[in-house]
Each structure stands twice: as C-alpha cells, then as structure tokens.
C-alpha positions in Angstrom: 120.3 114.6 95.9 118.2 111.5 96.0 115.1 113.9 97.4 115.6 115.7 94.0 116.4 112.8 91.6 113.0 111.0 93.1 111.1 114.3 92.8 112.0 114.6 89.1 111.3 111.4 88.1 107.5 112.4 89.6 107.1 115.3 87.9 108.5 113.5 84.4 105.8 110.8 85.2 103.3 113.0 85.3 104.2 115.4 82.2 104.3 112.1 80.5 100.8 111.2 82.0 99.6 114.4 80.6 101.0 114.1 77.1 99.9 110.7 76.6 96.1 111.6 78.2 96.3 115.3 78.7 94.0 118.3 76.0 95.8 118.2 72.8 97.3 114.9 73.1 96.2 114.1 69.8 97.6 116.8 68.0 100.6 116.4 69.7 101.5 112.9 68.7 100.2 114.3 65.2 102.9 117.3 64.8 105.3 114.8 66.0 104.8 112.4 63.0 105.0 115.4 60.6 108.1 117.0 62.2 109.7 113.7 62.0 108.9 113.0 58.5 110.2 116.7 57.7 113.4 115.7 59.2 113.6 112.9 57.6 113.0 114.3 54.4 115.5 117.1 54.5 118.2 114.3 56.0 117.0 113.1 52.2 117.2 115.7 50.4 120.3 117.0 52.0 122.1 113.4 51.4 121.3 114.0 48.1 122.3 117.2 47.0 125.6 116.2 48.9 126.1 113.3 46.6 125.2 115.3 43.1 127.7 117.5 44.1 130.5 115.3 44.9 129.4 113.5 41.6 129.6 116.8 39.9 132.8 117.9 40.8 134.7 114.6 40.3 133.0 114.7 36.6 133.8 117.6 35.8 137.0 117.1 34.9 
C-alpha cells in the first residue's frame, strides 16, 4: 500500500505541475473563474427564488 499511496502522490504532483505550467493552463484557470462565478450565481438566484416563495406563501393568506 505505501508503494501505491507514494506513486499517487507523484503522479498528482505532476498533473498539478502540468496544470499550473502545462498548454492551456491559461484557459484553464480562466473557465475555472467563470464556472465558479456561475455557481455562485445560481446558489444566488436559487437562494432567492426560495425566499420569494416562502414569502409568497406565508402572504398569501
């Protein structure tokens, strides 16, 4: 097991090592930001519409 623990941890060095350096690096961190930002606006957007409804149906009486 520790053969295969230490033989991850080099291949997840260097998959880091070519994300951080590697062709399309750039881009990368780039669609990152937007796909966060999208997340976080739907998180929004969904916290939201969750509270207009709950406001909606305890007015409506």
């Amino acid at each position: 097991m520790d053969i295969r623990e230490e033989y991850e941890a080099r291949i997840k060095k260097l998959e880091d090592f070519i994300e951080d350096k590697g062709l399309g690096s750039k881009q990368l961190k780039k669609a990152k930001k937007v796909q966060r930002t999208i997340n976080a606006s739907v998180l929004l957007g969904g916290l939201i519409a969750i509270a207009g409804v709950t406001l909606w149906a305890i007015n409506r009486d």
